[in-house]
Every structure is written in structure tokens, then in C-alpha cells.
C-alpha positions, 0 to 999 in steps of 0.5 A, a space after each residue: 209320481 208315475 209318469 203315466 199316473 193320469 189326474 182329474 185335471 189331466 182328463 178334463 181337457 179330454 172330457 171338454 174343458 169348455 164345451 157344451 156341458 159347460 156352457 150349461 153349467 155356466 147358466 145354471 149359475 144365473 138363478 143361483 146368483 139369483 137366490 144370493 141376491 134375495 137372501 143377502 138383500 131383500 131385507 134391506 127392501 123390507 125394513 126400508 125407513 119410510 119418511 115418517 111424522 106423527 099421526 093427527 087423527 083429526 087431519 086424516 078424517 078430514 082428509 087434509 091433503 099430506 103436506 099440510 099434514 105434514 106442515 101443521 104437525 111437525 115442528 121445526 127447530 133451528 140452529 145456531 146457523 139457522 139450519 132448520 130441522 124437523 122433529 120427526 118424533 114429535 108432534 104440536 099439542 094444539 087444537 087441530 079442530 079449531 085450526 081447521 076451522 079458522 083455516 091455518 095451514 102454517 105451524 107457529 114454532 111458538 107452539 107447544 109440542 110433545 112427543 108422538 103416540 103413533 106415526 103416519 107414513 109418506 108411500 107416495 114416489 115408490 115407497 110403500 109398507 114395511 115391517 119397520 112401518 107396521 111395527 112402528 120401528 121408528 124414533 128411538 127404535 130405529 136401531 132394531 133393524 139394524 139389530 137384524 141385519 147384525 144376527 144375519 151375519 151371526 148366523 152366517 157365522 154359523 151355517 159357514 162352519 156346519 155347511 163346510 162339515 155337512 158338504 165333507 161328510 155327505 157331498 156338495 149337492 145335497 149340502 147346496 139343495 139344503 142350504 137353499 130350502 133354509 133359505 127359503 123357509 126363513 124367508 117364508 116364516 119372514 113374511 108372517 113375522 109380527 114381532 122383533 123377536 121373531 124377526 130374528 130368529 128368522 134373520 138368523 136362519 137366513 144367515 145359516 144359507 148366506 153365501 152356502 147357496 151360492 158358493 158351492 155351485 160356483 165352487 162345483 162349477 169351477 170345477 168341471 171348466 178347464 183352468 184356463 176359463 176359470 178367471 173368465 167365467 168366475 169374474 163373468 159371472 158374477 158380473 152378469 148374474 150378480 149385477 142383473 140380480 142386484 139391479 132389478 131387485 129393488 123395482 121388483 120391491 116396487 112393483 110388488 110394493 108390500 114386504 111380505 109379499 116380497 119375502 114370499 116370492 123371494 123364496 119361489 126360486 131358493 125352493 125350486 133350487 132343490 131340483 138341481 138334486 136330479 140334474 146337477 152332477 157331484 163334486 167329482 174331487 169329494 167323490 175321489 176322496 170317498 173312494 167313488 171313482 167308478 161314479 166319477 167316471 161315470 159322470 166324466 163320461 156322461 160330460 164328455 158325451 154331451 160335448 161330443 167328445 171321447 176319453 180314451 179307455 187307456 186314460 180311463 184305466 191310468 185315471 182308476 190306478 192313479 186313484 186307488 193309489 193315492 187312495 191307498 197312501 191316504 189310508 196309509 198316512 191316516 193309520 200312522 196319524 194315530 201312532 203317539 209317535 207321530 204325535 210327539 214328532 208333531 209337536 217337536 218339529 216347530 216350522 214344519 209341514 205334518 201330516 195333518 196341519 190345521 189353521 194354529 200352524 199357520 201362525 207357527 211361523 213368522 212369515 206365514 204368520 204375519 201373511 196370515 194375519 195381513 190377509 184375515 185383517 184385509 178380509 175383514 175391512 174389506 166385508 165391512 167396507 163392501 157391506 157398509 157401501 151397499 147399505 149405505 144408499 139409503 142415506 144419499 141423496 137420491 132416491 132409494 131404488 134409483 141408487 140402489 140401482 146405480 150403485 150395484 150396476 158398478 159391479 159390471 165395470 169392476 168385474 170387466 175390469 178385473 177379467 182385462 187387469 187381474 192376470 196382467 197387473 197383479 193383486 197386491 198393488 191393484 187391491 191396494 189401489 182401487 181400495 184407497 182410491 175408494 177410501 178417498 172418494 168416499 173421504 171427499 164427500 165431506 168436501 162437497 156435502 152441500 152438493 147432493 149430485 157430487 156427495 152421489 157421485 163420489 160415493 158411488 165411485 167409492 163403491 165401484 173402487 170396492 167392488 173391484 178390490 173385494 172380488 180381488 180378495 175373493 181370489 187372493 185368500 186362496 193364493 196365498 195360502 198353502 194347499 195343506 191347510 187351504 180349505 181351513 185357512 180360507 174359511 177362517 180368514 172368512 169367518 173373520 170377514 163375517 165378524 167384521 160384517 157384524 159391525 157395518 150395519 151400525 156404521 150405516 146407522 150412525 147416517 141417521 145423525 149425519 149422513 156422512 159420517 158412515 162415508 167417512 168411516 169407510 174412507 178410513 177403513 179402506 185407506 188402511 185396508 189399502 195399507 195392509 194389502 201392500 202387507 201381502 206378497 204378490 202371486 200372478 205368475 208364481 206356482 203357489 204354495 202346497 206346503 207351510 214350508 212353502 207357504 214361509 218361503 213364498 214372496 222372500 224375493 219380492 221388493 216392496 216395489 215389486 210389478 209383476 207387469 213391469 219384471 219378467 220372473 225367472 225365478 221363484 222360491 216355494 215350488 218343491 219337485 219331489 226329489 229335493 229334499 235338503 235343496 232350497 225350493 226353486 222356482 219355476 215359472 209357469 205360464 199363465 195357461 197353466 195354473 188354474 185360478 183359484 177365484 172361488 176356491 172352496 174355504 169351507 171343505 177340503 174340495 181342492 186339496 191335493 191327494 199327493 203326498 209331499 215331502 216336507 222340508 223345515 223352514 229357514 229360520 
């Protein structure tokens, strides 16, 4: 490369690594976490089970107070222990008229029963209307919420492919303003719902915007702050935004107390999303890719004004030649993509880097193969477990909102934790041991299932432990994978996640048989999640992967047992200079300040990928 050939990371520090600007950018995050937080939960607030009996008319008109209505209608039933347990979908077929008269407020369980024509609901404490009341989703029904929240990811399946297309082909901005009027109107259509089946159309229109509305402006974010804040405010951010968000949603659900009024305001913020159209700069790096240097520029400049700060023309000019160049090879390596010559040396070299690799080439090789597989089955538990934890606070033993709360409020501590350990611990064994740890708490509620504070209090630990783990995975799909085939390779590892995600509203079901057994399954589920991260080599203080070469190499001289806080590195195995061709890779440490993290690094575009070309060297079988 041209010793004087000038990168857009060779200019930010220039333009203000970590000005004004940015400090702008980093608060137009806050609505954004904002609209994540609406889309990802609000339909847990508005299928909320509200506790339910069957309806007597007679007592209602008579104006009998809840609980004798509640008393004189549901029967009860007991046990071989002599647990007692309420029918909820049934009803005694007696005289009500004439218990009223003779003044019975207490059921005989001699009683004969049968089975309920319409419910009645207690919204008394905070509770209040939902969808599931409305449309009677109760005894034997339950499971059509859950049926929803199951499309949502479905189609969070989808829009995670055609948002990653869409952001390619016609930028990032315009990809994020879309996403979130999606997002907006499926909430809006939400609140007129009459029906399950319109229900989830809309449910999987939401899923198309989920994570898109908020991933590229994290990603674009990220982009315009020097390497050496990006661990900072990635973790920060979610930490405040994220849990400010998660925290005051489900007062607000009691504030407003009716469902569909909720799904309307919840959409207000996503709509006004689409002013970041005229204020909110492009992806400078998809701009370099069209070949839009000058407006790249233009926006360098305009950045640098607002942080008082001056780009020296000479670097400007050294920016615009090292861009027409890069962009004149890219041309040249597409036009030799096309030759069947290419195309057949692609098929013969088995182990090798190409031109153009795609996500079957990281299964080519058997370590890559087996890191590939490790981090894709880690994602996947991973979603299920976060998932099934946050849903899961309606079958503690505390009250909806109050839970709700507390449990999201774990996301402050994990991401202040992860900004104080993540670059000074490692990834591999802190994943692995704040997600076992999660696993055994959740685990040990069995243990104390008569004490309702203690099955509480381990459960929301687990969820802390979860939380620190998933924002770890976050950041470590990135790591892992070579720059090559990065952007693919993430969004496929995602995807998986997302099917994975498919299943925990079922998990959260099954509580409605016993509320521990959604705990137990996702003890399980983390304690081998915990197992498979021991699977993944570690990336704190290595220069990471660029090629598949490397991606093979990358951990070969790792032990088991291998610390990064504990060994002082002095050499690596997957950092290629140019110029080495024949050698084997040698590793070159690189302080901390100088690699940039890659926490939220796009899995859905080519937004990172390096312009370099790179010599490729075959794998050492």
C-alpha cells in the first residue's frame, strides 16, 4: 500500500474522533433505542393475561362485590397433597338467583360445573384491557399469543435479509427512515385489530422493522467515533438508552391502561424517525463503495466544522487518490469475477481465499468450520435464553410491571460491567461464565419454588447474568469472523439467532403448567451455551481475521486454558503483511487503542468490509 495513501480511519482523528459531532450522534441514539424498545415489547404489554374466571351475569347486575364473584363461581379442586387449584375455565351450574337470596357467599365443591360461555376480568391493581380480554384468548386459546410473537421473528427473518439488500443497493439512511415507518404502521393497523388473523399480519410486519430500526443507526454511529470510544459508547449506550426505555415502558402501559391506545402512541416516535432523512449524515464507507467520494467529503468537512476542527487539504487530496485507486482495482477484480477461468480456479482451490467468498466458504475448512458452527449454535441459545427471560416475568411471582422493571433495570449493571471487564478479561471465559452462572440460578429456583421472593430473586439474576453474556455475543460474531465474508457470515449467524427466538415464546408458555418449568429450560439451555463459548477461540488484543486463511489460522496457539489478563501475548498467528506471501502469518499484537471495536459491526451489508485487496495465502492442512 502507499505509504502516503490516506483511509477514512486515518482521517477521522482529523475531523474529531470524539467532538461535539459526535456527542450529538451519540443522543440521536436515545429515540432510536426508544423505537426498539416499542417494536421488540409492546406486544408483550398488550396480550398481557389478565386474571380471568367465568362470567355470571346474575352476580354482575347485582353488583356483587369481585371476590365473592370470583368465590361463588370458580371451583376448586384438589390434589393427592391437597393442593388446591382453581378452575379458571369453568363455572358451578347452580341457581345463582337463589344463592343470593338465602345469602351464600361460599361454593360447595359438591357442586356440579361446566365449562364457561364468557369470561370476566380482574383490572383492578394496574391491570387493564387487552386484546387477549377483548377477544377472549383465554382457556384453551392462550397460545394464540404466543402464535404471534412466534410470526414476529418470522418475519424479523425476513426484513434482516431485504433490509441488508435494500441498505446496499440504496444507502443506510434511507433503509433506516423505511424500517421505522414499517414499524410504525404495523403498530398503527395493530390498534384496530379485531381478529387473530389480522393480528398477525401485523405482528409480522413489525418483525420485517425489528432490530433494522435500530441497528443501522447504531452501526452508522459507530462509524463516525474514533476506534478508540466505540467500546464506550456501544455498551453505554445501550445501557442507558436501552434500559431507560425498557424500564419506563410498562408504567407507561399503566398509565394509559388500554392496548390500543398503546400501539398508537408507540408508533408517534418510529414516525418522526423519518426526519433523520434531512439531519442525519450517510454511511461515509457505502458512499466510498458508490464511488461518491466528493460527498464523503463533503460530510468530513461539515463534521469537522461543527467540532472546530481542520482537515489539511494535502490529506484531503491523498484521501481522494487513495479512493479512485481502490476503486479502480475493485472495478478491475469485478471484471476478472466474470472470466470461467476464475470460476474454475475457484472451485479447484479448496482452503482458499477468492475474490469473492460467500458463507459456504466458511464451512470449507475444518477450523473455521467448527468456530462457524460454535458461534452460530451460541447465538442461537443465546437469543432463546435473553428472549425467554424477558418474557418470562409474567409467571414470577411479582407483580407484571414491577418485574418487568427490575429485571430490565439488570441491563445498566451488565453493560457498566462489560465497559470496566470486556477489554481487560476477555470474551471466551467471561461468556462462558456469566452464562452458566445464569444457567444455575435459573436452575435453582426449583430449589426454593415455595419461596416466591427467592424464586424472584434468582431469576432476575439469571437475567442479569444474560444480559452481560448476550451483549458479549453481540460483539464476538464480529470478532470472529474474517473480514472477507464478515457482513454475510454475521447476518447468517443472526438469522439463526432469530430462529432460535422462534421457540422461546413456547418456552414461556409452558409456565401456564408450571411456572418453573420455562426457568429450568433456560438454565439448561445456558449451561450449555456455556460449554459451546469454551468452543470459540479468544480475540481481546489479536489483530482479527481479514481473510479465510486467517480465519483457519486464528486461535492455533491458544490453550484451553488460555487468559488474556493472565499471559502477555507476544505473538500471533492470522495477521498477513502484504509482501509474505509463502511465510506463515505472523502475529503482531496491537495495542488496544488501536483496533477498533467491532460491537455492532453491521451483519447485514458490506458496511465494514475492507476496500484492500489481499493476497491470499492456502490453508495448512
Amino acid at each position: 500500500m502507499d505509504s502516503e495513501q490516506v483511509e477514512f480511519d486515518d482521517i477521522l482523528p482529523h475531523v474529531g474522533a470524539f467532538g461535539k459531532y459526535q456527542w450529538l450522534l451519540f443522543l440521536g441514539l436515545a429515540p432510536f433505542c426508544l423505537n426498539l424498545v416499542f417494536l421488540y415489547f409492546v406486544q408483550f404489554f398488550i396480550t398481557l393475561l389478565p386474571d380471568h374466571w367465568c362470567a355470571v351475569t346474575l352476580l354482575i347486575d347485582a353488583n356483587v362485590s369481585v371476590d365473592v364473584r370470583r368465590s361463588l363461581a370458580v371451583p376448586t379442586t384438589r390434589d393427592s397433597l391437597g393442593v388446591e387449584t382453581r378452575q379458571m375455565c369453568q363455572v358451578y351450574d347452580v341457581d345463582y338467583g337463589r344463592l343470593l337470596k338465602e345469602g351464600v357467599t361460599q361454593p360447595n365443591t359438591s357442586w356440579p360445573v361446566k365449562e364457561c360461555e364468557r369470561w370476566e376480568y380482574d383490572t383492578r391493581g394496574g391491570n387493564y384491557p387487552t386484546i387477549v380480554s377483548e377477544l377472549g384468548w383465554v382457556c384453551g386459546r392462550e397460545w394464540y399469543a404466543t402464535l404471534a410473537q412466534s410470526v414476529f421473528f418470522l418475519g424479523a427473518i425476513v426484513g434482516g435479509a431485504v433490509a441488508g439488500w435494500a441498505a446496499d443497493s440504496y444507502g443506510r439512511v434511507p433503509v433506516l427512515v423505511v424500517t421505522n415507518l414499517i414499524g410504525a404502521l404495523s403498530h398503527l393497523l395493530t390498534a384496530v385489530s379485531i381478529s387473530l388473523a389480522d393480528f398477525l399480519v401485523y405482528r409480522f410486519m413489525a418483525g420485517l422493522a425489528f432490530d433494522n430500526i435500530f441497528v443501522i443507526m447504531y452501526v452508522l454511529v459507530l462509524e463516525y467515533i474514533g476506534p478508540k470510544h466505540r467500546t464506550i459508547v456501544a455498551n453505554l449506550s445501550i445501557a442507558l438508552f436501552y434500559t431507560a426505555g425498557t424500564v419506563a415502558l410498562p408504567w407507561l402501559a399503566v398509565w394509559v391502561a388500554n392496548w390500543r391506545l398503546l400501539s398508537v402512541i408507540s408508533a408517534v416516535p418510529m414516525i418522526l424517525a423519518a426526519l433523520t432523512y434531512w439531519c442525519l449524515p450517510e454511511s461515509a464507507r457505502w458512499l466510498m463503495l458508490q464511488g461518491r467520494v466528493d460527498e464523503t467529503v463533503e460530510i468530513l468537512q461539515s463534521i469537522a466544522k461543527v467540532n472546530n476542527q481542520t482537515i489539511p487539504e494535502n490529506m484531503i487530496e491523498q484521501f481522494k487518490k487513495g479512493a479512485a485507486q481502490e476503486d479502480q482495482m475493485g472495478k478491475g477484480v469485478e471484471g476478472e469475477r466474470t472470466s470461467s477461468e476464475d470460476n474454475k480456479t475457484r472451485e479447484d482451490k479448496v482452503g482458499r481465499d477468492v475474490t469473492s467468498p460467500s458463507v459456504i466458504d466458511l464451512f470449507r475448512t475444518p477450523r473455521l468450520r467448527r468456530t462457524t458452527i460454535a458461534i452460530s449454535v451460541l447465538w442461537m441459545l443465546l437469543n432463546l435464553v435473553y428472549d425467554g427471560h424477558a418474557r418470562n416475568v409474567s409467571h414470577l411471582p411479582l407483580n407484571v410491571f414491577v418485574g418487568f422493571s427490575i429485571a430490565s433495570a439488570t441491563e445498566l449493571p451488565a453493560d457498566t460491567l462489560l465497559i470496566l471487564t470486556l477489554d481487560r478479561w476477555g470474551r471466551r471465559w467471561l461468556a462462558c461464565g456469566t452464562l452458566m452462572l445464569s444457567g444455575l440460578l435459573s436452575i435453582l429456583t426449583t430449589a426454593v419454588s415455595g419461596n416466591a421472593v427467592g424464586v424472584a430473586v434468582l431469576a432476575i439474576l439469571g437475567r442479569l447474568c444474560v444480559n452481560i453474556t448476550y451483549n458479549i455475543g453481540l460483539q464476538y460474531a464480529a470478532e470472529l469472523l474474517p473480514t472477507v465474508v464478515r457482513a454475510q457470515g454475521v447476518a447468517a449467524v443472526h438469522i439463526a439467532g432469530y430462529l432460535a427466538a422462534l421457540l422461546s415464546p413456547v418456552v414461556v408458555y409452558l409456565g401456564t403448567i408450571n411456572p418453573l418449568i420455562p426457568l429450568v429450560i433456560l438454565g439448561v439451555a445456558s449451561v450449555i451455551g456455556g460449554f459451546v463459548a469454551l468452543l470459540l477461540p479468544e480475540t481481546l488484543h489479536r489483530d482479527l481475521p481479514q481473510t479465510l486463511a486467517d480465519g483457519e489460522a486464528f486461535g492455533e496457539d491458544q490453550s484451553f486454558f488460555y487468559f488474556p489478563c493472565l499471559v502477555q501475548d507476544t505473538k500471533s498467528k492470522h495477521h498477513l503483511s502484504l509482501g509474505e506471501v509463502g511465510q506463515q502469518p505472523s502475529f503482531i499484537r496491537h495495542p488496544l487503542e488501536q483496533r477498533p471495536s467491532l460491537r455492532g459491526e453491521t451483519y447485514r451489508s458490506s458496511l465494514i468490509r475492507h476496500r484492500k485487496q489481499v493476497i491470499y495465502l492456502p490453508v495448512v492442512q
